[in-house]
C-alpha positions in Angstrom: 35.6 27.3 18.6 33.1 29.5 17.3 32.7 31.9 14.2 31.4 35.2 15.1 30.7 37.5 12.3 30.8 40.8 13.1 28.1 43.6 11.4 29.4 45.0 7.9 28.6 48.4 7.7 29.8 51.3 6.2 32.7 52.0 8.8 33.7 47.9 8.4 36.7 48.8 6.6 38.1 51.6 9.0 37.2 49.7 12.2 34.9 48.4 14.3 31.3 50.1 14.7 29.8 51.6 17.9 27.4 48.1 18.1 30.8 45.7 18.3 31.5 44.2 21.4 35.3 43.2 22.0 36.2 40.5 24.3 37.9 41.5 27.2 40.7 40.0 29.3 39.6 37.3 31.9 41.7 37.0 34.3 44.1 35.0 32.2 42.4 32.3 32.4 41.2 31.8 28.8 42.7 35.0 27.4 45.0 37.7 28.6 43.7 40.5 25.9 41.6 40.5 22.4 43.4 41.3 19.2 41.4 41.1 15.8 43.5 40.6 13.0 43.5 38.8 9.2 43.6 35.0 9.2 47.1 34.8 7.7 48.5 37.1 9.9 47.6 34.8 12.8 48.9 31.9 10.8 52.1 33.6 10.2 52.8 34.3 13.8 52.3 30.4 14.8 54.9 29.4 11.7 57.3 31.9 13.3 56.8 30.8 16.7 55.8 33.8 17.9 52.7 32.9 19.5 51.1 29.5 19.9 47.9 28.1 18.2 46.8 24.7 19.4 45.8 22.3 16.7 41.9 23.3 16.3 42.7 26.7 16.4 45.2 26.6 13.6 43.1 23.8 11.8 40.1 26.3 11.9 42.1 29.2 10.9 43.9 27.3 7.9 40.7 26.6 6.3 38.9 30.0 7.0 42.3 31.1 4.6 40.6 30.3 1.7 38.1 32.8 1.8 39.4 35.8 4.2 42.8 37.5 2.6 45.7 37.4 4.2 46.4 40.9 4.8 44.1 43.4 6.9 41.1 44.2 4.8 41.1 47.7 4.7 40.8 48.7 1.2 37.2 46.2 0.7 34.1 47.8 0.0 30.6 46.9 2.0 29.5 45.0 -1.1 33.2 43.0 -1.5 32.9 42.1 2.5 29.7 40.4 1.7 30.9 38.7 -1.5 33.5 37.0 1.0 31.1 36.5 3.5 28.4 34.7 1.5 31.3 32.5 0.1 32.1 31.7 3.7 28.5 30.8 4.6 28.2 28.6 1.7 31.3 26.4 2.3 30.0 26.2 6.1 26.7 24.6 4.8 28.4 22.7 2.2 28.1 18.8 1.8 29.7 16.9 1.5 33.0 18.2 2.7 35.2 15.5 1.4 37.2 16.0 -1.8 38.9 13.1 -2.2 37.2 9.4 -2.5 38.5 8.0 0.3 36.9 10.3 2.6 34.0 11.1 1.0 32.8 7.5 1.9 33.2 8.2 5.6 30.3 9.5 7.9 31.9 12.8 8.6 31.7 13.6 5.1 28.0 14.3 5.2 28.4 16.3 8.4 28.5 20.2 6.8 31.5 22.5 8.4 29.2 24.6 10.5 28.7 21.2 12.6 31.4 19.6 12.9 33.0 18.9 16.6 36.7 18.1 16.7 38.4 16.4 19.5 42.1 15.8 17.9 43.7 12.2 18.9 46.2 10.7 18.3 47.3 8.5 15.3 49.2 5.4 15.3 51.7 6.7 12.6 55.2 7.2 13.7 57.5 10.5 11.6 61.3 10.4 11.0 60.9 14.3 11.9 59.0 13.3 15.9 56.1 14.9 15.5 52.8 13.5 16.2 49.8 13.0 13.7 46.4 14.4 15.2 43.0 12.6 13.6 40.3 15.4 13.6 37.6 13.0 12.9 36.2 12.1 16.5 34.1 14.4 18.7 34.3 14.6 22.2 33.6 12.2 24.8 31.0 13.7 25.7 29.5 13.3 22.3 30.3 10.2 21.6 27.6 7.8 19.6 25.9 10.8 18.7 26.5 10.8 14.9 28.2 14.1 15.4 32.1 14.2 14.4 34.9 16.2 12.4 37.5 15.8 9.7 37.8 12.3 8.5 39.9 13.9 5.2 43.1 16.1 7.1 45.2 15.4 10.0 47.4 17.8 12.2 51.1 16.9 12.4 52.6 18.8 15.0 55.2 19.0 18.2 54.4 19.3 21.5 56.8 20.9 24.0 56.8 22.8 27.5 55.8 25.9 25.3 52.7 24.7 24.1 52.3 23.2 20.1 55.1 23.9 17.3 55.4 23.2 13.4 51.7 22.6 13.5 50.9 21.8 10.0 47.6 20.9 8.1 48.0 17.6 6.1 45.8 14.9 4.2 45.5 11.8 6.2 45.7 10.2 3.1 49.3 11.5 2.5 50.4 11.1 6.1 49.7 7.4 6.3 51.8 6.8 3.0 54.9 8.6 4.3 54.8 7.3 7.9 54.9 4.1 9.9 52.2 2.8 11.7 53.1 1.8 15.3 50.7 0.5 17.9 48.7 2.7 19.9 50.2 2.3 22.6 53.6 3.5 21.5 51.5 6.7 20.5 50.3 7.7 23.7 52.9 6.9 25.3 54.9 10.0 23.6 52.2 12.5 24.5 
């Protein structure tokens, strides 16, 4: 996932400029149409089940919340757009990204937001509720051993079903591994 900011000019708040290129439809295959829309909005749609957001996407979007408003921005001068875009920029370059001790210690800590790779697995934490607790720490395998990696600091609790990820929620790993049990591995992937 990727964050594209788009040009703030004068016509920002109105819609997009002549120099904005929207994504279109490919096939279906990734996408079946682009919609812009404010962060919460999107977030609100996944709580209601209305649309589906897989882990990353809402874990991205849940912490881009704290700096775009929920609602459209329509009423937010040039200068106020930049004010929240400099905000952004900053917390993407901030280290290290841990707030609480625990995590700061860990390596991915000192990783700053703008590089961090996420490959969600899961956790050997069983729920009372079913759903399934998603580390964010780990990239890829096809960057493993290269120093690179995510979240140590919040998991993603969700479940999964035919229609794609529901109750996704964004959690302290900390927290999560009080409340729940911890259960073998195997027993975790054997429910995915």
């Amino acid at each position: 996932m990727y964050i594209y900011l788009l040009p703030l000019t004068s016509s920002a708040t109105t819609g997009f400029s002549k120099e904005t290129i929207v994504p279109t439809p490919d096939g279906g295959i990734e996408h079946t149409t682009a919609k812009f829309d404010a962060v919460g909005a999107w977030l609100a749609r996944a709580a209601a089940g209305d649309i589906s957001l897989y882990p990353p996407q809402y874990y991205l979007l849940t912490l881009l919340s704290r700096f775009l408003p929920s609602e459209a921005q329509t009423e937010l001068s040039t200068a106020e757009l930049q004010t929240q875009r400099d905000e952004l920029l900053s917390f993407l370059a901030h280290v290290p990204t841990a707030d609480s001790a625990a995590a700061a210690g860990h390596l991915t800590s000192r990783i700053p937001w703008a590089d961090k790779v996420i490959s969600p697995s899961a956790l050997p934490v069983e729920r009372s509720d079913g759903r399934v607790v998603l580390g964010l720490e780990k990239p890829g395998p096809e960057l493993k051993g290269s120093g690179r990696g995510g979240d140590f600091e919040r998991v993603v609790v969700t479940r999964f079903t035919r229609e794609g990820p529901s109750e996704v929620e964004i959690r302290s790993r900390e927290e999560i591994l009080a409340e729940g049990k911890v259960v073998s591995n195997a027993t975790v992937s054997g429910r995915l």
